[in-house]
N, C-alpha and C positions, 0 to 999 in steps of 0.2 A: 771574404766577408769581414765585415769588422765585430769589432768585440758588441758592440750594439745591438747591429741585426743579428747575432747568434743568441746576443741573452731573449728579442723579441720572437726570435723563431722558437725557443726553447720554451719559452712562458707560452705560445701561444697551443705548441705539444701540448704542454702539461693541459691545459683549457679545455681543449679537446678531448683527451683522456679522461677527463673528469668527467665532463656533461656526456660522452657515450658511457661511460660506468653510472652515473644516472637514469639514464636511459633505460639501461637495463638491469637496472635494477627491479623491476616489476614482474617479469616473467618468472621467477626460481619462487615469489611467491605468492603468486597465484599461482602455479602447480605446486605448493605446499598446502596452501590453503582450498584448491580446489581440490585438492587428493584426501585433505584431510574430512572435511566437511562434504564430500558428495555434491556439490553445486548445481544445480540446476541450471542451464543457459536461460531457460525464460523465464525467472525467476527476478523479483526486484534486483537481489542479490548477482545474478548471476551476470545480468546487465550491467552492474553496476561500475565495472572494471579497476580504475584505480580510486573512483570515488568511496570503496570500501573503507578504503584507510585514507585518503584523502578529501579536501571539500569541492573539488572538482575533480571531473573526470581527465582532464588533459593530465594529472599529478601535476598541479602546483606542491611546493612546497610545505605547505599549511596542511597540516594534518586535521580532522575529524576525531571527536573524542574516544572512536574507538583507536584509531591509528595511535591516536596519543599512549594510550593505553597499553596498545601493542611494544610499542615504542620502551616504553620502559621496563617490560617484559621479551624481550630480545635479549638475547642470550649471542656475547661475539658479534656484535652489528647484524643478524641475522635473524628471519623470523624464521623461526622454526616450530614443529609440531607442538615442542616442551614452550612456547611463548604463547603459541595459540590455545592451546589449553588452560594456561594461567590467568588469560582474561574471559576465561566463560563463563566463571559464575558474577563477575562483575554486571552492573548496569550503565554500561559506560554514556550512554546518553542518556540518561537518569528520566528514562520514559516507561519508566517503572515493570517493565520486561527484560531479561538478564541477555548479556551478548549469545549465547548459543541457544537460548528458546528463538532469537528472531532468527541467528543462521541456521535454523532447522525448519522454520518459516521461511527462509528464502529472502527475508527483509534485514534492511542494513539498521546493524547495531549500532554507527556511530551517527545516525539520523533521529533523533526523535522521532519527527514525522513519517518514519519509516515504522508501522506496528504489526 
């Protein structure tokens, strides 16, 4: 092989490695988040999947004002119990109900429309 096709095989590794660590990156929290909060599956909440912290459910990149929130309260790139607890007394979608009265209602904090 030449020096070329080793650096585009090697770039297109790294690519791969990337967007599957994207990928899964959703699972470690929803089982933090759903361990920590009790979730309900038929719950707005519970449906809700990655739209919790994001504005759509596929995880686009574009976070929802609770994820934001999250977001800066992540501890190590990670969401953890100690992150999720730091935005509960917040109103992160400022629908003047705080992030943990709507996830103990089962409705998503970073939705207004969600009460």
């Amino acid at each position: 092989m030449r020096k070329w096709q080793i650096s585009i095989a090697a770039a297109l590794t790294v690519a791969i490695m990337l967007v599957s660590a994207a990928a899964w990156a959703f699972p470690p929290f929803l089982k933090v988040f759903t361990s920590t909060y009790k979730v309900k599956s038929d719950s707005a909440l519970g449906k809700a999947s990655c739209a919790t912290c994001h504005t759509a459910k596929d995880k686009t990149d574009k976070l929802n004002p609770y994820g934001q929130s999250l977001q800066k309260a992540m501890q190590g790139g990670k969401v953890t119990k100690a992150s999720l607890v730091k935005v509960e007394k917040l109103d992160s979608d400022k629908d003047k109900v705080s992030n943990i009265k709507e996830i103990k209602a089962g409705t998503l904090p970073g939705n207004a429309k969600s009460k």
